[in-house]
LOROLO-111042 format. One record per residue (C-alpha): residue in three letters; x, y, z. Coordinates in steps of 0.001 Angstrom, whole numbers, padded with zeros to 6 digits, always signed. Layout:
# LOROLO-111042
ALAXYZ ...
This chain:
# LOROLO-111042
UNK+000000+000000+000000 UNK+001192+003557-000074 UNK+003839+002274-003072 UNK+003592+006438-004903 UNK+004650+007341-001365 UNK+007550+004992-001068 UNK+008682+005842-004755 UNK+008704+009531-004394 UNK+010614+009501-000903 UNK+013299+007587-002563 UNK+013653+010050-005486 UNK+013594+013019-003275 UNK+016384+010590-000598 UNK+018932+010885-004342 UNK+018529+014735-004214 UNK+019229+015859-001220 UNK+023202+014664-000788 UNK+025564+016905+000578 UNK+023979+019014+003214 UNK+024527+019015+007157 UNK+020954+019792+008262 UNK+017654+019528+007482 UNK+016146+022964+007039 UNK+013327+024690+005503 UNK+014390+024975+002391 UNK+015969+021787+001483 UNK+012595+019647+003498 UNK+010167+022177+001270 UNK+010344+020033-001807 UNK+010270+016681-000079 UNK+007349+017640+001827 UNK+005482+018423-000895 UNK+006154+014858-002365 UNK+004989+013738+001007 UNK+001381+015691+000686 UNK+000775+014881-002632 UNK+001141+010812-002099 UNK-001026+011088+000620 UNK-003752+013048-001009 UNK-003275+010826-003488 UNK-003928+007725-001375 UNK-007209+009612-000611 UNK-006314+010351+002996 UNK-008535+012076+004452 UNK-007248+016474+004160 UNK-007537+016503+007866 UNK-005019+013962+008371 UNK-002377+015218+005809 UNK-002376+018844+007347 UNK-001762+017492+010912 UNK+000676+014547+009335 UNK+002486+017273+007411 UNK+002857+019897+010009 UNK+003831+017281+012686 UNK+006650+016483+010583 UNK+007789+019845+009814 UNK+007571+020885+013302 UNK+010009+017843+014153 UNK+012656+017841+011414 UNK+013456+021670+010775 UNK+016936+021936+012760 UNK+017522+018133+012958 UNK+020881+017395+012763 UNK+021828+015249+010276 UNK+024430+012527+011676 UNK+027357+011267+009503 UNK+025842+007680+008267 UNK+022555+009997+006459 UNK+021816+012144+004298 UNK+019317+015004+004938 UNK+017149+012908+002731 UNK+017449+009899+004835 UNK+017452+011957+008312 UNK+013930+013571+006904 UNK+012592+009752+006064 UNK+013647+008862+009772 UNK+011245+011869+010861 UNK+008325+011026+008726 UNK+008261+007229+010094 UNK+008166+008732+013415 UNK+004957+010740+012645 UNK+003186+008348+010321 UNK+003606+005900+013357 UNK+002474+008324+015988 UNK-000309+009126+013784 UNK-001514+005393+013033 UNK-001451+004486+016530 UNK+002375+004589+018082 UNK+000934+007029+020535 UNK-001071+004481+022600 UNK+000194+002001+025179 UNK+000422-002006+023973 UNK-002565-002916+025996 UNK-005067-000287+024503 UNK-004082-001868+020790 UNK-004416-005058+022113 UNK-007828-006793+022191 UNK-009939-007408+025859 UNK-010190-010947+027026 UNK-009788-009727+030826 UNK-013756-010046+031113 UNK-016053-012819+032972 UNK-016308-015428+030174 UNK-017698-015260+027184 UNK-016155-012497+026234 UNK-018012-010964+023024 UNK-016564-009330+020006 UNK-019028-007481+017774 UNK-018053-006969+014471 UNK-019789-003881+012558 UNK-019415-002423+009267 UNK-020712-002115+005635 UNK-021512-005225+003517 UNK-018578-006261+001247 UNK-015793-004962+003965 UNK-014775-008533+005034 UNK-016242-008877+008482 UNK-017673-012871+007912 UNK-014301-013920+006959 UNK-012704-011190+009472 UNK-014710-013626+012266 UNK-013378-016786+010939 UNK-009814-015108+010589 UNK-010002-013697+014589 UNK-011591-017023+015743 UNK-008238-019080+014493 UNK-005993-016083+015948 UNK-007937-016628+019390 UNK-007308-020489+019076 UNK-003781-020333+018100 UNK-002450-017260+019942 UNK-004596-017433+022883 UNK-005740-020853+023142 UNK-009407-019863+023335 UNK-012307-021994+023412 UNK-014621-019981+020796 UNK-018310-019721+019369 UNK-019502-018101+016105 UNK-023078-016840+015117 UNK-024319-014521+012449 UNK-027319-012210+013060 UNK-027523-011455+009409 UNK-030964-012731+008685 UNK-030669-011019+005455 UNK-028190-013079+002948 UNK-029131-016711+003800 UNK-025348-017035+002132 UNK-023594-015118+004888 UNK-024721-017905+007745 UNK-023577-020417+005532 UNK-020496-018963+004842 UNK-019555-018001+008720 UNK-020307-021875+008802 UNK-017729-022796+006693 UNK-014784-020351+007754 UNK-015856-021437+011401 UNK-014842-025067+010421 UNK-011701-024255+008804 UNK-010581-021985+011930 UNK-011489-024767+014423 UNK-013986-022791+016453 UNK-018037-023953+016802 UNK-020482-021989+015353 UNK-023992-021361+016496 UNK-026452-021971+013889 UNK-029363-019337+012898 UNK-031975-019296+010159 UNK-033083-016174+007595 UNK-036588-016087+009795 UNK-035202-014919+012980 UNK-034685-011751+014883 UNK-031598-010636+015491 UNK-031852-009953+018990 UNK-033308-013883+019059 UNK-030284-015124+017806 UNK-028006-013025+019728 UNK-029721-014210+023526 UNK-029709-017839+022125 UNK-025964-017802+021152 UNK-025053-015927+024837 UNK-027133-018521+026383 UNK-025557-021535+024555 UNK-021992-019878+024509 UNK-021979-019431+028462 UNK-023499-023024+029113 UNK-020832-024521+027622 UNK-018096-022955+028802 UNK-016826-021212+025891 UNK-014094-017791+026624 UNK-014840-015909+023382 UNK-018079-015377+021499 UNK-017943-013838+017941 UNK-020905-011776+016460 UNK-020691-011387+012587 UNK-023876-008309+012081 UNK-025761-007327+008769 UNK-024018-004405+006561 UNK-025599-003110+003926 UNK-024199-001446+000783 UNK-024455+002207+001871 UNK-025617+003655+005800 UNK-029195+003484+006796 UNK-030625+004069+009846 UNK-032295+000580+009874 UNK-029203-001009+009955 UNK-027235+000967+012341 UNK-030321+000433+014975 UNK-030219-003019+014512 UNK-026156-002780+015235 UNK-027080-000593+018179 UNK-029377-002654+019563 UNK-027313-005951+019371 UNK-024702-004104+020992 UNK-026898-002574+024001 UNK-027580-006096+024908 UNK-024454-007881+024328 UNK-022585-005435+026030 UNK-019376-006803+024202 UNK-016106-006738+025392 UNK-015133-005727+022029 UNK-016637-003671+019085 UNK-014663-003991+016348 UNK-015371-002141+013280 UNK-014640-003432+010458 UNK-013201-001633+006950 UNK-012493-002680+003677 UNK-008275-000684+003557 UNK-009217-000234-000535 UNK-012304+002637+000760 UNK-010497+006068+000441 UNK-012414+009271+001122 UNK-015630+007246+001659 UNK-013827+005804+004752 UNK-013801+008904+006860 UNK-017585+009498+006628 UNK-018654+005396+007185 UNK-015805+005337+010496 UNK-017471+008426+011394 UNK-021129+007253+011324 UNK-020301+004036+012899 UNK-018489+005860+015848 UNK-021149+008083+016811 UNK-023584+005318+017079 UNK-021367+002504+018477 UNK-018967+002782+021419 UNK-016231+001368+019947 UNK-013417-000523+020896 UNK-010919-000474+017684 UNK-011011-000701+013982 UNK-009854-004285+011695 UNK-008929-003254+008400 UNK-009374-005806+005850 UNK-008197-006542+002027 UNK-004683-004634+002637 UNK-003364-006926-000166 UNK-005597-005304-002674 UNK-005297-002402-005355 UNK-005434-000019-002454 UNK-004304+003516-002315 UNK-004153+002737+001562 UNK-006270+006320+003115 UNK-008044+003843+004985 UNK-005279+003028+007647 UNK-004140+006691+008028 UNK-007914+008461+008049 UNK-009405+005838+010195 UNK-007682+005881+013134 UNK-007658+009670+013036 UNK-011508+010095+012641 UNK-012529+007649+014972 UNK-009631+007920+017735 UNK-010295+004594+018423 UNK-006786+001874+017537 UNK-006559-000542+014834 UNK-006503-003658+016242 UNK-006066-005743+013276 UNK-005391-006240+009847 UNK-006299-009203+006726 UNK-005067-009349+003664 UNK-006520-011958+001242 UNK-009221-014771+001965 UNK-006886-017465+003425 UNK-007787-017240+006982 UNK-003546-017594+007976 UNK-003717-013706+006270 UNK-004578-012180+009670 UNK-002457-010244+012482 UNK-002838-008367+014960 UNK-001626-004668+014018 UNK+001565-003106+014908 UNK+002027+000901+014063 UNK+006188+000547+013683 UNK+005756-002377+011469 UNK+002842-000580+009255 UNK+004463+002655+008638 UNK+007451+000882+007876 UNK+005702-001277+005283 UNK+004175+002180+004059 UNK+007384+003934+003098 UNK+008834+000956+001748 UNK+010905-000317+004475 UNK+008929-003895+004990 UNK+008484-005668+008024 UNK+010425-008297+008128 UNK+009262-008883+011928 UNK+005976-010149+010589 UNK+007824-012196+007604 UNK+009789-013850+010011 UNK+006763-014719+012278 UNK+004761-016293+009050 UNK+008262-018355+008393 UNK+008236-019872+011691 UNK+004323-020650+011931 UNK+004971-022081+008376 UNK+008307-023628+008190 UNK+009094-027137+009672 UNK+012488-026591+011243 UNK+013627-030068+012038 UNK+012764-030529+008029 UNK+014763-026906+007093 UNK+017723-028177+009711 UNK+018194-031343+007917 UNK+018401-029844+004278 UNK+020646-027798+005610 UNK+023336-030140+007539 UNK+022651-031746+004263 UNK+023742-029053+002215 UNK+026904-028215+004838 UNK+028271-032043+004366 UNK+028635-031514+000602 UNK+025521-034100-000339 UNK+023594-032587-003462 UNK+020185-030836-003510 UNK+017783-033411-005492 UNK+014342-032923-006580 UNK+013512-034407-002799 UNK+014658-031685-001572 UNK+013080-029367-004208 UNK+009566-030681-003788 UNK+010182-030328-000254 UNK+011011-026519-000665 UNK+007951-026311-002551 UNK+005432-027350-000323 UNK+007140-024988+002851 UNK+006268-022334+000318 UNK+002404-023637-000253 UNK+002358-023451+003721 UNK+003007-020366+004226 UNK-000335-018616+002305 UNK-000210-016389-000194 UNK+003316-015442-001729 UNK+002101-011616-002664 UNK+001428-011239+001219 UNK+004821-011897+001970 UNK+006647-010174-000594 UNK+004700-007093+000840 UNK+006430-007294+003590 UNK+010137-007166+002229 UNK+011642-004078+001991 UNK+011142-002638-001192 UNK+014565-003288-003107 UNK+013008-006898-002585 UNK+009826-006366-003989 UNK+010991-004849-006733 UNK+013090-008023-007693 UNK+010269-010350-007183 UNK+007565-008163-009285 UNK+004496-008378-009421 UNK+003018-011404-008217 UNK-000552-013006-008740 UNK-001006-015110-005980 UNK-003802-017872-008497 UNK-000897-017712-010978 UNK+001945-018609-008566 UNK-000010-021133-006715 UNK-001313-022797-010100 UNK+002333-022802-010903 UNK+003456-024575-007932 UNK+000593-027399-007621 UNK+002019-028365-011709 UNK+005758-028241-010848 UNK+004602-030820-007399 UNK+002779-033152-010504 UNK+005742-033071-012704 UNK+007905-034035-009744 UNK+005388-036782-008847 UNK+005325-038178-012050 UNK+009268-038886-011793 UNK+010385-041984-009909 UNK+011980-041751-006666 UNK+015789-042543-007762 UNK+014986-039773-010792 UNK+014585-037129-008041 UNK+017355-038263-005601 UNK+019258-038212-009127 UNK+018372-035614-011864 UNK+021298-036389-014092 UNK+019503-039221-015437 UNK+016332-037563-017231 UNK+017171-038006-020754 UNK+014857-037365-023421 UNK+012862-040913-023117 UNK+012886-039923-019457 UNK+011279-036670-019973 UNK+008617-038043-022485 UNK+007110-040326-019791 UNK+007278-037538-017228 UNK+005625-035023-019048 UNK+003018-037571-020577 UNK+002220-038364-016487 UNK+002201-035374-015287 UNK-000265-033887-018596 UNK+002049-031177-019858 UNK+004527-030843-022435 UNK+008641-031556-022681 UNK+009290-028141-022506 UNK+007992-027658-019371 UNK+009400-030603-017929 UNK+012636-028990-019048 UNK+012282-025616-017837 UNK+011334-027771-014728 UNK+014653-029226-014631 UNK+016226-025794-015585 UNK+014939-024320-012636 UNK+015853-026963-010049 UNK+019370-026490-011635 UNK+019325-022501-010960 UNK+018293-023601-007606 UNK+020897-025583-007258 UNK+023543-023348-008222 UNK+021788-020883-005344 UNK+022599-023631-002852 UNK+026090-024073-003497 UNK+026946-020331-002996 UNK+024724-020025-000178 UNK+026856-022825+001581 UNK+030323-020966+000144 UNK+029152-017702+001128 UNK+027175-017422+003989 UNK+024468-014845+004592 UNK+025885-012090+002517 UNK+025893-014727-000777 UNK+021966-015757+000782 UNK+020475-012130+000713 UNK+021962-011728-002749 UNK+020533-014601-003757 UNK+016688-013499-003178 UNK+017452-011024-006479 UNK+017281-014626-007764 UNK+014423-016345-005405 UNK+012615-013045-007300 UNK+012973-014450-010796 UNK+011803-017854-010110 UNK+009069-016648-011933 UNK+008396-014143-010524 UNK+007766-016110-007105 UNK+005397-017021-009845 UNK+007402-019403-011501 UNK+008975-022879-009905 UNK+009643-023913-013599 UNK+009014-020916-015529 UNK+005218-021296-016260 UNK+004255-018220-014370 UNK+005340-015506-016976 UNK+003830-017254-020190 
């Protein structure tokens, strides 16, 4: 998100070389690059005059310390602000989402139709269970799109958690008391509400909201906003915040063709923190949000805190630890090994989510990545692979032609891709060795490589055709 602010900080970083201090003059220019990204991510005016004049209050004078350039030193003071701005200001706990109530403790989840809030509940239900060990209940009270119950059925299933079942003919209100009543019978410590949104505000639907919430008397309100909204964000956080008390904001679909207003406007408008962020539908695209890691994603910086985290979640070390003493005795990287790689990759969700979060000399070397594309591309290379017999993968060298016909003809595709297969796994190889030769210098050089495998979109090659 935010990429036309990133790009036009770094040009502005080239031009100002040379000078000792920032100072009115030489932070003019830059700061205009600065207002016109962010009114071109449709923030909302408000929150560019106060972003802009928080910065230029800080970073006139600033020294500028021998390892920066003014350009550099003036970056340094924007992060600051952006992260003051987007929620650095507040203590850990008031980001952080209640649980410290009598059990259940209910989160109500508000906001317009289409912003993500029935997958948002299956998401937070599997962050509950895996980060908090929660026992937790789902119901909808949309008694409007017969589809939405069945859908919080399914994402309830995948993220472990029981759902509460409710039917198109009831009240709201009904289902709510039912769900309470059944969720503190059995013992469960979090209860999720997924509401009715409708397309645009009406004052049928934020009663309805209001209501739900006067009995529930949730531990949490969450509202819930689609990160692509621009201006139109500001006046929906606003309407939502004078009718609900709310607890915090989730921003959803930060992977998508967003200008990113949303997550600077929002918390601004509303005063209330962002408590968490989705990108895409997998329900592993969910975290809880961090200010320092956002704005650094923002300007281009990436947050490698987070990529680390989905690495470890993802990764099976012993598995990674025995390629590797592999690799360190001198033994060769088969197509084992490869496959192997491969599916570690499938595990850890979608690959444009976590190029996002490399800084953005890496994204640039990866491009632009379609997640469908790169995922088709991996499930074909795993067939081709599969289609090989076991002492073809531990040894490469001996897929001839004949070889590659059968291959090919079992896995469906043609030669040619079995041989840009084999091309691949050969570039990959290469990688290896001078990873082992060279150590972590040699590795981070490498990912301009990891980029091209096509693409991230292209174990093989197919992903650029």
């Amino acid at each position: 998100m935010l990429e036309n602010l990133s790009s036009r900080l770094s040009r502005v970083i080239k031009t100002m070389r040379g000078q000792a201090r920032l100072t009115e003059e030489n932070t003019r220019e830059m700061l205009r690059e600065v207002r016109l990204a962010l009114l071109d991510a449709d923030v909302a005016l408000p929150v560019v005059r106060e972003l802009i004049s928080r910065i230029k209050q800080k970073a006139l004078g600033e020294e500028v310390i021998a390892n920066l350039n003014p350009g550099q030193a003036l970056v340094g003071v924007v992060e600051r602000e952006l992260t003051q701005i987007i929620g650095g200001d507040l203590p850990a706990q008031e980001r952080s989402i209640n649980l410290a109530v009598q059990p259940p403790a209910v989160i109500l989840l508000a906001g317009l139709q289409g912003a993500g809030k029935t997958t948002s509940a299956g998401k937070l239900a599997k962050w509950l269970i895996e980060n908090h060990g929660k026992k937790v209940l789902t119901v909808s009270a949309d008694v409007y799109r017969p589809a939405a119950i069945e859908q919080l059925k399914t994402v309830t299933a995948q993220a472990g958690a029981d759902f509460f079942p409710s039917e198109t003919g009831q009240k709201p209100l009904a289902i709510a008391r039912s769900a309470l009543d059944h969720a503190k019978r059995h013992f469960y410590d979090v209860l999720i509400v997924d509401t009715a949104g409708r397309l645009a505000i009406d004052e049928a639907m934020m009663q309805e909201v209001s209501d739900l919430a006067d009995f529930l008397k949730p531990a949490e309100t969450l509202f819930v906003i689609d990160a692509m909204l621009g201006q139109d964000a500001v006046n929906t956080a606003k309407a939502f915040n004078e009718r609900l008390d709310l607890t915090g904001v989730m921003l959803t679909k930060l992977d998508g063709d967003s200008r990113g207003g949303a997550a600077l406007s929002v918390r601004m408008v509303t005063g209330k923190p962002i408590k968490f962020v989705g990108v895409g539908e997998k329900l592993t695209g969910f975290e809880a949000f961090n200010p320092e890691q956002m704005a650094g994603r923002i300007l281009g910086m990436g947050d490698i805190v987070a990529l680390v985290k989905d690495v470890q979640k993802a990764v099976d070390i012993k598995q990674a630890q025995k390629l590797a003493k592999k690799i360190k005795s001198g033994e060769k990287f088969d197509l084992e090994d490869f496959k192997a790689q491969i599916s570690q990759m499938k595990n850890m969700g979608g690959l444009s989510g976590l190029i996002d979060k490399l800084p953005a000399q890496f994204q640039e070397a990866a491009g632009k990545v379609n997640d469908k594309d790169a995922e088709r591309t991996l499930r074909r290379t795993e067939g081709i692979i599969n289609s090989m017999t076991p002492k073809e993968r531990r040894n490469p060298d001996l897929i001839k032609a004949s070889r590659k016909r059968r291959i090919a003809a079992g896995a469906g595709v043609s030669v040619q891709e079995v041989n840009r297969l084999l091309k691949q796994f050969e570039q990959t190889r290469d990688m290896m060795k001078k990873m082992q030769k060279g150590g972590m210098a040699k590795m981070m050089r490498a990912l301009g490589g990891m980029g091209r495998m096509a693409g991230l979109g292209g174990f093989g090659g197919f992903g650029r055709r």
